[in-house]
PASEBA-884675 format. One record per residue (C-alpha): y, x, z; residue in three letters; residue number from 1. Coordinates in steps of 0.05 Angstrom, whole numbers, plus 5000, padded with zeros to 4 digits. Each point is the difference from the previous one (the first is absolute). Example, Ala and Ser with C-alpha at 12.3 -4.5 7.8 and 13.67 -1.06 7.14 Angstrom:
<<4910; 5246; 5156>; 'Ala'; 1>
<<5069; 5027; 4987>; 'Ser'; 2>
This chain:
<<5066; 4516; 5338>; 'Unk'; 1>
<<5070; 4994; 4975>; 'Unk'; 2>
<<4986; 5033; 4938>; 'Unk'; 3>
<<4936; 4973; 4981>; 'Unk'; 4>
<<5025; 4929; 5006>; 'Unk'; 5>
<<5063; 5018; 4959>; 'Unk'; 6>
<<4954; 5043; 4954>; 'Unk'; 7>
<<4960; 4934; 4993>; 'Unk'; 8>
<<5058; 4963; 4982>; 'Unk'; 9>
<<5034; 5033; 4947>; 'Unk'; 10>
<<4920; 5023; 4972>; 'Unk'; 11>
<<4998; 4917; 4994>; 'Unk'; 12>
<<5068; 4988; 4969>; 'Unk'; 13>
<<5002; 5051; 4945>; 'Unk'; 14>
<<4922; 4998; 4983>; 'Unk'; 15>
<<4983; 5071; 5017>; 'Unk'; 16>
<<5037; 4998; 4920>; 'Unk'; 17>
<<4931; 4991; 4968>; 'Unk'; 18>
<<4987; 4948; 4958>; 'Unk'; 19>
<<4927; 5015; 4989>; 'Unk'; 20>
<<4957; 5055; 5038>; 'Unk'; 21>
<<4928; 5021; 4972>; 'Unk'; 22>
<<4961; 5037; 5037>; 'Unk'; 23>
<<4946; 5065; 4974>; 'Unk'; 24>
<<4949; 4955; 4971>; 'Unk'; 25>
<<5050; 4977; 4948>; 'Unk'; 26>
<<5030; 5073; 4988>; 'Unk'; 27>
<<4987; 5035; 4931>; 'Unk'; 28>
<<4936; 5039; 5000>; 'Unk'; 29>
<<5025; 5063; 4975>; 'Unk'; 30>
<<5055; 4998; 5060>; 'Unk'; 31>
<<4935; 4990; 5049>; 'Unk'; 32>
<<4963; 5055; 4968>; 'Unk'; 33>
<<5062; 5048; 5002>; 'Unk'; 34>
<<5014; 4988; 5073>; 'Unk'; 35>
<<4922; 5012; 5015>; 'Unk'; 36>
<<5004; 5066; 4960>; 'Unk'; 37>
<<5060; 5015; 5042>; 'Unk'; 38>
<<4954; 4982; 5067>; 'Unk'; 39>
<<4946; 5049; 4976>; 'Unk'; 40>
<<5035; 5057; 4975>; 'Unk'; 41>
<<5045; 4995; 5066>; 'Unk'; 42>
<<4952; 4980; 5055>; 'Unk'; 43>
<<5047; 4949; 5015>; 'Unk'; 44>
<<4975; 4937; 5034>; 'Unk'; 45>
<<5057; 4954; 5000>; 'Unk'; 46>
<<5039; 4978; 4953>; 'Unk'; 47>
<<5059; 4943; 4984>; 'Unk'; 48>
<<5027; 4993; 4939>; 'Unk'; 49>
<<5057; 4948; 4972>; 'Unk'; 50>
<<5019; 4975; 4931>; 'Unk'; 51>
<<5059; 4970; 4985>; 'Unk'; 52>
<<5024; 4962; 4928>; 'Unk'; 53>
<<5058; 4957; 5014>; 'Unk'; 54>
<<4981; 4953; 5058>; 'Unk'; 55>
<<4921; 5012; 4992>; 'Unk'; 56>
<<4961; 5047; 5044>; 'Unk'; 57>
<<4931; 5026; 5000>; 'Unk'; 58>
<<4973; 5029; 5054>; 'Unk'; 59>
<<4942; 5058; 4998>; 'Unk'; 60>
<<4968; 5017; 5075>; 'Unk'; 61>
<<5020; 4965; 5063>; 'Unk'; 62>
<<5080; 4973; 4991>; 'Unk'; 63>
<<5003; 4995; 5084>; 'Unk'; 64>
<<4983; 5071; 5007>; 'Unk'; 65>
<<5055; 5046; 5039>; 'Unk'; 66>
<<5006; 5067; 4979>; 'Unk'; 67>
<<5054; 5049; 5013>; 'Unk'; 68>
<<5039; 5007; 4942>; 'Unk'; 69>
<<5040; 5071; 5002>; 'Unk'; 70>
<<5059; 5007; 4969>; 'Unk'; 71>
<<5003; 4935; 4969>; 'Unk'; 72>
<<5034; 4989; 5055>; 'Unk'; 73>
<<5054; 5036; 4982>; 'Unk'; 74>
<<5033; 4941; 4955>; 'Unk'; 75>
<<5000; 4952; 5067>; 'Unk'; 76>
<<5046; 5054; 5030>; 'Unk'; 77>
<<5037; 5008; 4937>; 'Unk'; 78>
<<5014; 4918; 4994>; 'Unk'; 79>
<<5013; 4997; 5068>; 'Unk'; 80>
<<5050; 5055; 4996>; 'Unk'; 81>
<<5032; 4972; 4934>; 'Unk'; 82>
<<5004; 4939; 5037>; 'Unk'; 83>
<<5052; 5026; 5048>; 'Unk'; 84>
<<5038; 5029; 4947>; 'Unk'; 85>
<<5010; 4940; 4970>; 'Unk'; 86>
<<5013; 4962; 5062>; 'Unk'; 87>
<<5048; 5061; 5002>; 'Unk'; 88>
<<4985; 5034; 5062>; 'Unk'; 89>
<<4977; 5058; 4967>; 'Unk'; 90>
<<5018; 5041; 4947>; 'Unk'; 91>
<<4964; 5043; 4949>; 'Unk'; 92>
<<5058; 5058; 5020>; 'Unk'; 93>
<<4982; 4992; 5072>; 'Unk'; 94>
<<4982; 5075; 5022>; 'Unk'; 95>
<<4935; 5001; 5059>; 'Unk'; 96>
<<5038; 5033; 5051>; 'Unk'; 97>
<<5049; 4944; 4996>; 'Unk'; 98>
<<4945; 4963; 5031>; 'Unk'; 99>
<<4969; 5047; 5043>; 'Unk'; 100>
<<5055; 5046; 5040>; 'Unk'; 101>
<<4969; 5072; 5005>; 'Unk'; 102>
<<4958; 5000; 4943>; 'Unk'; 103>
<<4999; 5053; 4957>; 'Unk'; 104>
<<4981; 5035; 4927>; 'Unk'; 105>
<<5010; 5069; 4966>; 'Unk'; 106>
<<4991; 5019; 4936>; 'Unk'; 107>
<<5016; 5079; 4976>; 'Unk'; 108>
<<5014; 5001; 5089>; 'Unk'; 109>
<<5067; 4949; 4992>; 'Unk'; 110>
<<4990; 4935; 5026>; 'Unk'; 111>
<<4995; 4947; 4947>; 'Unk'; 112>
<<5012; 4922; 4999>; 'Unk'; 113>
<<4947; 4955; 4974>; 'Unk'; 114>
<<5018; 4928; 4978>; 'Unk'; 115>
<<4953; 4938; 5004>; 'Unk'; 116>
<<5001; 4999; 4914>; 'Unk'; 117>
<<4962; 5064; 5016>; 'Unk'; 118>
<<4957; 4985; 5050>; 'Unk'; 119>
<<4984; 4937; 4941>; 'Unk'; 120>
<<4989; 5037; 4940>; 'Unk'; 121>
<<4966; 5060; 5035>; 'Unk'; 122>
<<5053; 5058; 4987>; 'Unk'; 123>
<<5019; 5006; 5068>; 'Unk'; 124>
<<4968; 5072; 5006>; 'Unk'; 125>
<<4940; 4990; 5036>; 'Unk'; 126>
<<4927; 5011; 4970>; 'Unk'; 127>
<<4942; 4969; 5030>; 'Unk'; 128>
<<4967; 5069; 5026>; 'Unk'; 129>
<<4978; 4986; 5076>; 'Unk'; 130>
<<5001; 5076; 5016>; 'Unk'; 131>
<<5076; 4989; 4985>; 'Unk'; 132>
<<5022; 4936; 5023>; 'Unk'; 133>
<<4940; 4975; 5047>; 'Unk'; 134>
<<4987; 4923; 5008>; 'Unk'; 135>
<<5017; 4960; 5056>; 'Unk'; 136>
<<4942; 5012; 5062>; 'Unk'; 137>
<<4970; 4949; 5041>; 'Unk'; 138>
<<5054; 4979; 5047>; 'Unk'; 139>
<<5049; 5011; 4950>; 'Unk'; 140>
<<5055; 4943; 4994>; 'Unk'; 141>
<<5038; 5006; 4933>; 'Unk'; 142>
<<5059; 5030; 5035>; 'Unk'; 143>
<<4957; 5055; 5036>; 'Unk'; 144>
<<4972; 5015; 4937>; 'Unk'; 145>
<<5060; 5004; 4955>; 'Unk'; 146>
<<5028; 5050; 5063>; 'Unk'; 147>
<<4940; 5045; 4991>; 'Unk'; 148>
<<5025; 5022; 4938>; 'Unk'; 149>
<<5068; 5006; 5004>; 'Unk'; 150>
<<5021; 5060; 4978>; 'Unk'; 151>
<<4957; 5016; 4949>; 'Unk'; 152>
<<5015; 5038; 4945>; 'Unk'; 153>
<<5001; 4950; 4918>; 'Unk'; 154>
<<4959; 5025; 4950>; 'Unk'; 155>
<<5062; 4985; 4948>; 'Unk'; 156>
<<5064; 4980; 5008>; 'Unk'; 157>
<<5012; 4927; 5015>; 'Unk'; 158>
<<4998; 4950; 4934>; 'Unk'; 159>
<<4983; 5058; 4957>; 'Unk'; 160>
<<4921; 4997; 4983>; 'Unk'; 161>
<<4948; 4942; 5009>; 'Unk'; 162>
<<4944; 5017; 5060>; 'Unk'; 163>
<<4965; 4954; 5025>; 'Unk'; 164>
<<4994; 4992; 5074>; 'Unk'; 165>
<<4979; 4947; 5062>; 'Unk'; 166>
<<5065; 5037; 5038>; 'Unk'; 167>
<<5043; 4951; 4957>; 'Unk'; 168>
<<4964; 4937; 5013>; 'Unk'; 169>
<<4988; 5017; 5079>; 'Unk'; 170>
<<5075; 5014; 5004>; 'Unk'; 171>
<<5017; 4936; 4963>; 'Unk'; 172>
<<4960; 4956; 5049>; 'Unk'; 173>
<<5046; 5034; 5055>; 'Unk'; 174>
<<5059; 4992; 4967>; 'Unk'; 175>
<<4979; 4923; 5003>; 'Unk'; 176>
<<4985; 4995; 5073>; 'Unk'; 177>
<<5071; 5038; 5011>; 'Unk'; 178>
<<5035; 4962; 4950>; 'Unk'; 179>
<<4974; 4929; 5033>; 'Unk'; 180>
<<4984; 5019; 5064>; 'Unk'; 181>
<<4925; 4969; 5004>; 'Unk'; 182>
<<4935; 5036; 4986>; 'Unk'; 183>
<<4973; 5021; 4927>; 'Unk'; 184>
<<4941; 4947; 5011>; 'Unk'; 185>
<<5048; 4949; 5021>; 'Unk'; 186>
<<5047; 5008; 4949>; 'Unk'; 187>
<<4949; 4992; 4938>; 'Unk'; 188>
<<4957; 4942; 5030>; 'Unk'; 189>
<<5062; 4963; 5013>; 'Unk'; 190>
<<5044; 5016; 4937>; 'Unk'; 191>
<<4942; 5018; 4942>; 'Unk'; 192>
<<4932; 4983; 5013>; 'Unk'; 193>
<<5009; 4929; 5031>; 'Unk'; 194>
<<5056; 4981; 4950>; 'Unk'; 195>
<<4970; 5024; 4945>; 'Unk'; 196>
<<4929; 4960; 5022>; 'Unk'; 197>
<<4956; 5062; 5007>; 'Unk'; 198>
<<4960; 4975; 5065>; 'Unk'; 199>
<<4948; 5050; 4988>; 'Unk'; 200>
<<5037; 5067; 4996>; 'Unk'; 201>
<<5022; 5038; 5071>; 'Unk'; 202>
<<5033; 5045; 5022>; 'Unk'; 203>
<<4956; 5052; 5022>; 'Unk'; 204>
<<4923; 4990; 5023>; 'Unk'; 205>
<<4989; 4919; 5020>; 'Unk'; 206>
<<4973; 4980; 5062>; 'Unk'; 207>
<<4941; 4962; 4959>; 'Unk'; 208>
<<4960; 5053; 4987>; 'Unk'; 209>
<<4936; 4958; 4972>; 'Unk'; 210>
<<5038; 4989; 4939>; 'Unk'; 211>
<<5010; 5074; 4984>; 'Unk'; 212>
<<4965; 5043; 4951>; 'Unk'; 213>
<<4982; 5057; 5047>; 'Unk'; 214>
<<5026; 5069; 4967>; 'Unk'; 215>
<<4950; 5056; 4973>; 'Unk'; 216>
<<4991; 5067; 4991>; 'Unk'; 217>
<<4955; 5034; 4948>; 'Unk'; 218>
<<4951; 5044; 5018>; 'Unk'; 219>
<<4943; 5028; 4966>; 'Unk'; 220>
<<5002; 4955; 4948>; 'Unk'; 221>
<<5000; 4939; 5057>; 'Unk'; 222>
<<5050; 4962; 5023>; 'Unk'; 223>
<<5015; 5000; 5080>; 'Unk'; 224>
<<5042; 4954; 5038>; 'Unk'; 225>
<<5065; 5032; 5014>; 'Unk'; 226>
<<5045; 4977; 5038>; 'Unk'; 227>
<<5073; 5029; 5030>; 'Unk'; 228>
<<5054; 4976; 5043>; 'Unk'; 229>
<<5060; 4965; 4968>; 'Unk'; 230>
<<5065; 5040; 5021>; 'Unk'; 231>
<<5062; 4962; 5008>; 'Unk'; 232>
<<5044; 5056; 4980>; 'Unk'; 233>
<<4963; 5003; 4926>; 'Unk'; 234>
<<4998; 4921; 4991>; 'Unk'; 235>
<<5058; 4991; 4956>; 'Unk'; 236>
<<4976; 5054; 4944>; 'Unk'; 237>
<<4925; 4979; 5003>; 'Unk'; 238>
<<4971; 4955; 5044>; 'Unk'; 239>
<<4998; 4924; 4987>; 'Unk'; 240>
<<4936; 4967; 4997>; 'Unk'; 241>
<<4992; 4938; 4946>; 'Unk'; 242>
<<4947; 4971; 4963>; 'Unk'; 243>
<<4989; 4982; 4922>; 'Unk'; 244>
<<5033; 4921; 5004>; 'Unk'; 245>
<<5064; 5029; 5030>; 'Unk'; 246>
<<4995; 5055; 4953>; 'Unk'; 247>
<<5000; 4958; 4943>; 'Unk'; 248>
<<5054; 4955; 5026>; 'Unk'; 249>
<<5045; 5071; 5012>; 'Unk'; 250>
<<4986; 5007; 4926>; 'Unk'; 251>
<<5025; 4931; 4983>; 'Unk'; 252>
<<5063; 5009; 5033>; 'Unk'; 253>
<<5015; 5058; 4967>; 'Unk'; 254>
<<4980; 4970; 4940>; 'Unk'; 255>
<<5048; 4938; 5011>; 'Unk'; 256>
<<4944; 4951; 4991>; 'Unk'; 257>
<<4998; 4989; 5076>; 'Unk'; 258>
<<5041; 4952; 5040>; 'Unk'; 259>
<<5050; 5035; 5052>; 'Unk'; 260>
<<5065; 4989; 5023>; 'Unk'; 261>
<<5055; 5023; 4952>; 'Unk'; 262>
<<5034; 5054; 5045>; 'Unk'; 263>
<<4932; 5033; 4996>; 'Unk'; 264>
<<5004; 4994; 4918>; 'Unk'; 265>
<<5060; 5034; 5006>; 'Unk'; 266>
<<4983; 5057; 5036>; 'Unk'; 267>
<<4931; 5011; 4960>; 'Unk'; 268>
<<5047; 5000; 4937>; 'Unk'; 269>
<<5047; 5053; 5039>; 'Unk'; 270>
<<4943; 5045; 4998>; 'Unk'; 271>
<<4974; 4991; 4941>; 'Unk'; 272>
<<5066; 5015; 4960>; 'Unk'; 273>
<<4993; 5070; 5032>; 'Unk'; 274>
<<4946; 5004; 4961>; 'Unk'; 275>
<<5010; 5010; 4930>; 'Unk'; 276>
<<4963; 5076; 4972>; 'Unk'; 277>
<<4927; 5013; 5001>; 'Unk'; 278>
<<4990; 5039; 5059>; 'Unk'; 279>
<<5063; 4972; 5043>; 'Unk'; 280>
<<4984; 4987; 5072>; 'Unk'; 281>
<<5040; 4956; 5047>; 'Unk'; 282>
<<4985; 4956; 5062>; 'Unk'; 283>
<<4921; 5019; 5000>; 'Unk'; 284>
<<4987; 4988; 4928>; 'Unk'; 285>
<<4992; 5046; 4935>; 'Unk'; 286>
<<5011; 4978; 4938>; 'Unk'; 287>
<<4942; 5015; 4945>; 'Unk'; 288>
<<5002; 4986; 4929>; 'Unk'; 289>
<<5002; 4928; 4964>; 'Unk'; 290>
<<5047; 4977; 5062>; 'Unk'; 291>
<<4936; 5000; 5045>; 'Unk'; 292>
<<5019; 5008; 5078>; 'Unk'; 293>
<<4957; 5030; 5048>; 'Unk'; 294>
<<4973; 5041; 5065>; 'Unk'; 295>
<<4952; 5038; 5022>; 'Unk'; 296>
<<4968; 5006; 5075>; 'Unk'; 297>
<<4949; 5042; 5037>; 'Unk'; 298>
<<4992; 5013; 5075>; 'Unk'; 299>
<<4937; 5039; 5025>; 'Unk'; 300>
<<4957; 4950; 4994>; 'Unk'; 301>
<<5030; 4943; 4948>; 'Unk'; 302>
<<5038; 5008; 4935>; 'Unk'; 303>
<<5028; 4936; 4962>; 'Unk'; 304>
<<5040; 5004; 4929>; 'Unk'; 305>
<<5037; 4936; 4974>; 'Unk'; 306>
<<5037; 4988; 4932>; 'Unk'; 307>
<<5041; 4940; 4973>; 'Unk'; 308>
<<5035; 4992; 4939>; 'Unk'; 309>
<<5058; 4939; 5005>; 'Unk'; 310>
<<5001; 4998; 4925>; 'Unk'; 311>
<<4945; 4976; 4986>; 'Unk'; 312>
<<4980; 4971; 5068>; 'Unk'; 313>
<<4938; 5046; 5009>; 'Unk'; 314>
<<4975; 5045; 5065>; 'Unk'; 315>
<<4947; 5021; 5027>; 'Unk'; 316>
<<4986; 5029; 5081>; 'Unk'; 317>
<<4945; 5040; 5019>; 'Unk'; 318>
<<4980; 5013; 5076>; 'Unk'; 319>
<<4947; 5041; 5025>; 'Unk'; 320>
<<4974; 5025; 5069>; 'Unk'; 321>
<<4997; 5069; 4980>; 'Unk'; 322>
<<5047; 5071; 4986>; 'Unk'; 323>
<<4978; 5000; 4919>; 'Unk'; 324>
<<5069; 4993; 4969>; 'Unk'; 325>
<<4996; 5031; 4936>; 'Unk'; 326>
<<4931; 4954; 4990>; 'Unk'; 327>
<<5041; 4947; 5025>; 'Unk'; 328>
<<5061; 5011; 4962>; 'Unk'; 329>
<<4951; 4994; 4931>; 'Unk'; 330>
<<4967; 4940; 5026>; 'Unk'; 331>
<<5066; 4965; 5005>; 'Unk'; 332>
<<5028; 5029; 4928>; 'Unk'; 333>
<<4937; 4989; 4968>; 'Unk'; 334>
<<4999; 4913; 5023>; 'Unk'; 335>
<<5071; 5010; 4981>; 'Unk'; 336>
<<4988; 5020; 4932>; 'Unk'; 337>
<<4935; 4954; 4988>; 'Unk'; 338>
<<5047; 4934; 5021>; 'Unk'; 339>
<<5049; 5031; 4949>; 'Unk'; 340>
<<4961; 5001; 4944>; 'Unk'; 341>
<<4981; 5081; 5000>; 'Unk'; 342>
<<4943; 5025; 5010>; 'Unk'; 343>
<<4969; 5027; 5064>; 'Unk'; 344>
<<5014; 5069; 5020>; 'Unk'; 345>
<<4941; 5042; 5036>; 'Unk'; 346>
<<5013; 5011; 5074>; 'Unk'; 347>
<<5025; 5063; 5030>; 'Unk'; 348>
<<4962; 5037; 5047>; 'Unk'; 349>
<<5044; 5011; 5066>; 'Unk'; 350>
<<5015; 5066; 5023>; 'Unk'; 351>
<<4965; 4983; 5070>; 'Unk'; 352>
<<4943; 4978; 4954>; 'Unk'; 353>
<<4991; 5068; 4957>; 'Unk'; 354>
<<5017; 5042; 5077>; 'Unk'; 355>
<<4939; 4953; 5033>; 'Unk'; 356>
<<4948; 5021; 4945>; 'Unk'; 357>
<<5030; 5070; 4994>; 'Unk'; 358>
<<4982; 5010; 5085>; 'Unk'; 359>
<<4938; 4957; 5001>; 'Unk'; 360>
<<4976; 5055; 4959>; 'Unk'; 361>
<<5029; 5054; 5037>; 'Unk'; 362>
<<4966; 4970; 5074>; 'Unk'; 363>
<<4935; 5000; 4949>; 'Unk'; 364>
<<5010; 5072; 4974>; 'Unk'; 365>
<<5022; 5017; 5071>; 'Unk'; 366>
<<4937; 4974; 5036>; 'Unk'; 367>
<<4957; 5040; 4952>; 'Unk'; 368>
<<5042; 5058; 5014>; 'Unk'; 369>
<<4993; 4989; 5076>; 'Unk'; 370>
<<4915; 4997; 4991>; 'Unk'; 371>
<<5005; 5063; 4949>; 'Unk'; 372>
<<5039; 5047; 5047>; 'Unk'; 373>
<<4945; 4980; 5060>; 'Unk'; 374>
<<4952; 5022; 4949>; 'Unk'; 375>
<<5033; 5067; 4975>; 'Unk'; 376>
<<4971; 5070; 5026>; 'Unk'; 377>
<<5055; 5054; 4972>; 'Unk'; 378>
<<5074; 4999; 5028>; 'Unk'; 379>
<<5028; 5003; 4929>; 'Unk'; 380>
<<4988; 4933; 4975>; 'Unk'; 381>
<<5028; 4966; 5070>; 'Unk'; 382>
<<5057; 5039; 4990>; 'Unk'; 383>
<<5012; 4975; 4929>; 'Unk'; 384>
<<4986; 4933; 5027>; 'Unk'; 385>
<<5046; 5007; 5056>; 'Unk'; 386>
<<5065; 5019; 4964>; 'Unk'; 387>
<<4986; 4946; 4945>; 'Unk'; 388>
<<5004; 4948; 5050>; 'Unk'; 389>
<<5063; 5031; 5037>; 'Unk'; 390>
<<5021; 5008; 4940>; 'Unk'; 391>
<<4995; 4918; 4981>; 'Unk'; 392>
<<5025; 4985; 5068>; 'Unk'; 393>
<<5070; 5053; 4990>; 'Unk'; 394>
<<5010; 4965; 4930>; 'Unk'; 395>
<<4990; 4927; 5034>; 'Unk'; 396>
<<5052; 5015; 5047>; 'Unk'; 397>
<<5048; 5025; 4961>; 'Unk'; 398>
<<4994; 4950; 4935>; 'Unk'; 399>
<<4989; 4941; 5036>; 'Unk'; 400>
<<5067; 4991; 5042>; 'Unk'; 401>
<<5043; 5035; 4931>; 'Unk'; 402>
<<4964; 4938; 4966>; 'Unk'; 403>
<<5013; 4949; 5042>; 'Unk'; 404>
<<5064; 5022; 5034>; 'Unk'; 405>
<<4962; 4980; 5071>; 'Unk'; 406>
<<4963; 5042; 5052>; 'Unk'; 407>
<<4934; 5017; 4995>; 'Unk'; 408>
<<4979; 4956; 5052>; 'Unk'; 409>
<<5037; 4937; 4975>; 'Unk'; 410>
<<4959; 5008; 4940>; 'Unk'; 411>
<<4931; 5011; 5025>; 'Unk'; 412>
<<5008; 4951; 5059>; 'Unk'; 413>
<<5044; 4939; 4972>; 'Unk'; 414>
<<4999; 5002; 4922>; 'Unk'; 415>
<<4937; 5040; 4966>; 'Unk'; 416>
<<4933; 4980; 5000>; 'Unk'; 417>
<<4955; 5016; 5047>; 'Unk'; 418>
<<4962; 5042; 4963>; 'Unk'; 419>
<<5058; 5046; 4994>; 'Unk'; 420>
<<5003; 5009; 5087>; 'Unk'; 421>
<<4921; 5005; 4997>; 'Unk'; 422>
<<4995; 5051; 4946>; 'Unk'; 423>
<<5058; 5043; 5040>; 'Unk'; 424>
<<4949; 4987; 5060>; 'Unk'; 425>
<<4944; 5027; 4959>; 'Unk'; 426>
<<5044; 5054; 4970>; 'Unk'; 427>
<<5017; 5016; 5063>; 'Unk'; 428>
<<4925; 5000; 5040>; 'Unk'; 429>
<<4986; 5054; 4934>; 'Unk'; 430>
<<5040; 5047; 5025>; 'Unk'; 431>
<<4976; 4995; 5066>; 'Unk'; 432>
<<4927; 4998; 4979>; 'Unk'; 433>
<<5016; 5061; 4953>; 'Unk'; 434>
<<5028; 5038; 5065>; 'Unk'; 435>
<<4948; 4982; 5038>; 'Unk'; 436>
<<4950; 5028; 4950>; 'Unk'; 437>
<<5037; 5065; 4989>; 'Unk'; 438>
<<4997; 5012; 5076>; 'Unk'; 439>
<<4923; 4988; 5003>; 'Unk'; 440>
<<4985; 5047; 4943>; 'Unk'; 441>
<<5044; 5050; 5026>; 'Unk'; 442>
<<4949; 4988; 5063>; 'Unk'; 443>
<<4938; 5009; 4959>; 'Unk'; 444>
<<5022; 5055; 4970>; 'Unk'; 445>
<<5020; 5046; 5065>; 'Unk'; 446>
């Protein structure tokens, strides 16, 4: 209650920082058509888009839809964590450990220190590969978590080479909680999002659920409801939920065409003289070309994209409930660019796109495969038949988790389509249907 009413408040006193909202019906036609080609070649069913120039925005889709928003919400941990260095209770040469007594890293089998600028501009040493350094479980606090994989062996030498990783962001929001003593969640509703007036962005999954876009999965060229549990030990690399007005308004404070308190200016500036090459990263945000600013975000079941440039006071946010980010990614570049004055850029077909029409095909070919053994008289074909498929299913098992850097069943179960577990299924009922039909014409012919 507390934090709606002061959430209310500060929403009233600063205007949301719009000085004129339109909604789709007013949006430019070649934006609508490019976010319905997006819908169509995706199978996604909900979509949220925001478009910033100066203090205007224009909204495309429901603006009150909640979506997760993935590693966007790596720059709330960032800002929150800049914040404390410039409040100076933290520093940028601050090593983990220092925080968290007992915890360790090795790199070439020597333990190794890792420093919060590290953890910031992801060269700690950690890659994002689950079958290496696993994500927090259900049950999980942060601190459990960050325990689990203590110990583990860098993939480089602290500070030396750029990987990105959620370990750096999920040990940052710990290194908050230790470094002020009150919870992650508490921390950033108290000291970013209410401050900064963004009453419709939380800290993981809200307890008003009718206002969420329910996450998908694609499947067989459909889309499926697809939901999964929020973990709190993964919250602070990739787990906020917000909606299209409070993504515009994050724009505008980046921007500087927001109102906000001025110790909140000076921390945003902080970060953003970090950033100062194409391709620098620091405090969840990369720096592109033509000074734009930006982040992607994908969970299983939502990605989200959002770009800003403070120059010349443009941005643009895209949210959707389902795991397309490349497609998403284009969608957001390509608005960017028409805003901009360029021209549009054709959308990019997401890898989880290409694998769902690759393995609708294969259930297909595999169902007719299934029917043409049942049918088969001599023991040659079947055999042919069965070590294709075993074949297929080896090569599957192998590539998939080299691919991904996650276990097989992390892939088929949480982040493929469906069509991917149900052709393995089918795959899989071959082999036993091509067993079962060598065995019966061994029968026959004894």
């Amino acid at each position: 209650m507390w934090r709606k009413f002061t959430g209310f408040v500060i929403a009233v006193l600063m205007g949301l920082g719009c000085s004129m909202v339109t909604c789709a019906g007013e949006l430019d036609m070649d934006i609508e058509i490019y976010v319905e080609d997006f819908c169509e070649k995706t199978g996604c069913e909900s979509v949220s888009v925001a478009v910033v120039g100066g203090e205007d925005v224009t909204f495309y889709g429901d603006p009150d839809k909640l979506y997760q928003i993935g590693s966007m919400t790596k720059a709330f941990t960032g800002l929150a964590v800049r914040k404390l260095i410039n409040e100076g209770l933290l520093s940028e040469e601050d090593v983990v450990s220092g925080f968290l007594p007992g915890f360790t890293a090795y790199f070439a089998s020597e333990p190794v220190n890792i420093t919060v600028l590290q953890l910031l501009n992801q060269t700690s040493g950690y890659t994002n590969s689950e079958s290496e350094y696993p994500s927090a479980e259900a049950g999980m606090t942060l601190y459990d978590w960050a325990m689990s994989i203590s110990g583990k062996e860098l993939n480089s030498y602290p500070g030396s080479e750029y990987a990105y990783s959620n370990v750096n962001y999920d040990l940052l929001g710990l290194i908050i909680e230790q470094v002020t003593g009150i919870s992650y969640e508490e921390y950033m509703e108290e000291e970013i999002l209410i401050p900064l007036g963004l009453t419709n962005t939380y800290v993981g999954k809200p307890e008003n659920e009718e206002c969420i876009a329910a996450g998908s999965r694609p499947g067989y060229r459909n889309a499926f409801e697809y939901e999964i549990p929020v973990v709190e030990g993964r919250i602070p690399a990739g787990y906020f939920y917000s909606n299209a007005r409070d993504c515009a308004r994050w724009v505008m404070i980046w921007n500087g065409t927001a109102d906000i308190p001025g110790e909140y200016r000076e921390i945003i500036n902080a970060v953003k003289d970090r950033l100062s090459e194409e391709g620098d990263y620091y405090s969840g945000w990369e720096l592109f070309d033509d000074g734009v600013m930006g982040h992607s975000g994908g969970t299983p079941n939502y990605s989200s994209r959002i770009v800003f440039n403070e120059l010349t006071e443009t941005g643009v946010c895209v949210l959707t409930n389902m795991n397309v980010a490349a497609s998403t990614d284009g969608l957001c570049n390509g608005i960017y660019y028409s805003i901009t004055g360029k021209n549009f850029e054709d959308i990019p077909t997401d890898v989880w796109t290409v694998f769902d029409i690759i393995f609708t095909i294969v259930s297909v070919a595999g169902l007719i495969m299934i029917l043409a053994i049942v049918l088969m008289k001599k023991r040659l074909p079947v055999i042919i038949s069965l070590i294709t498929v075993m074949i297929l299913i080896a090569s599957l098992c192998i590539v998939m988790p080299m691919i991904f850097g996650a276990g097989l069943g992390e892939i088929l179960f949480v982040w493929a389509p469906y069509s991917l577990a149900g052709s393995m299924a089918i795959l899989a009922i071959c082999v036993m249907t091509s067993i079962v039909k060598l065995w019966k014409i061994r029968s026959n012919e004894n």
